[in-house]
N, C-alpha and C positions, 0 to 999 in steps of 0.2 A: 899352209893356208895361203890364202891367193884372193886377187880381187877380181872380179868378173863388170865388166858391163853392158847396160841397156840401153839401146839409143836411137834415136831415128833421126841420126843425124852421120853422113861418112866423115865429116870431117872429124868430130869427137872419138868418131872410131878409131881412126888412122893414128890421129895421136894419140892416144890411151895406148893404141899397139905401139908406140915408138917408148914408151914409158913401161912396155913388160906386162901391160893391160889387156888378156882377150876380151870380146865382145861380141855382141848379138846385135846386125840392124834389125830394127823391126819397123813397118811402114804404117799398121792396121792398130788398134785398139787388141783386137783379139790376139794377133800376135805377139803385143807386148806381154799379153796377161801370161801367154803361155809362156813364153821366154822368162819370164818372172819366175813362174811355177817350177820351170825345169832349173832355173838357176838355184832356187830352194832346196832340192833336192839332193845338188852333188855335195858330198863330202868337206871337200876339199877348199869351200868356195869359202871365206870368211866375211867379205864385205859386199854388196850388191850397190855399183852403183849406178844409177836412174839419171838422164837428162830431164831439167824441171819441164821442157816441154812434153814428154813422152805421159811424167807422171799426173801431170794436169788432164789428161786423155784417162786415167784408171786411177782418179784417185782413191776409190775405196780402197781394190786390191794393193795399192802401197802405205795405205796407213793401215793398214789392217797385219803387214810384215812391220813395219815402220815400229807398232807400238807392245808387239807379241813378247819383245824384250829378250828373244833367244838368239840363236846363230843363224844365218846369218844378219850381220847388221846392213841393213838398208837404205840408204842413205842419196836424196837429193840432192844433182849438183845443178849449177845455173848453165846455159847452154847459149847460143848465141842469140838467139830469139828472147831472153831471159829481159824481164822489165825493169831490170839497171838494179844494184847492189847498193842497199841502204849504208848509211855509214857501220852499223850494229852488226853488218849479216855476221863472220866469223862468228861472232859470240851467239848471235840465234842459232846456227845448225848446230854451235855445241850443246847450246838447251834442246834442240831439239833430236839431237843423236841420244845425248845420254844423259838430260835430264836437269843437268847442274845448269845452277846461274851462279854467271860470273860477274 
């Protein structure tokens, strides 16, 4: 199982690859969607992860994997463009990956 990402961003790219992370740029709305769609499909992929700007561009289609509750898990990360990390976030993306409040 393996983590793949989505991003429209090189610089996220390059390091996710220095961390053993492949990925997809994508530049387009449409693009994302597909790269989304095709990253669904393989096997092999267990976590999907999304720069928050990309998914702000298609938010249905990531809440729509976001909340299906299957394989793979899909999961928003902040990016540099991101509008500054509340004191709480940690503990929001864990309610908001799998539900629990801490």
């Amino acid at each position: 199982m393996r983590f793949e990402l989505i991003s429209n961003s090189r610089d996220a790219l390059i390091g996710m690859r220095l961390a053993g992370i492949v990925g997809t740029l994508v530049r387009t709305k449409e693009d994302a969607e597909k790269a989304l769609e095709e990253s669904l499909k393989k096997e092999d992929v267990a976590i999907i992860l999304i720069n928050e700007g990309l998914a702000d561009k298609i938010p249905e289609s990531v809440n729509k994997f976001k909340n299906h509750g299957g394989k793979p898990l899909v999961v928003v990360i902040p990016d540099e463009k991101s509008k500054g990390r509340a004191s709480d976030s940690i503990t929001r993306y864990i309610n908001e990956a799998i539900g629990l409040k801490i």
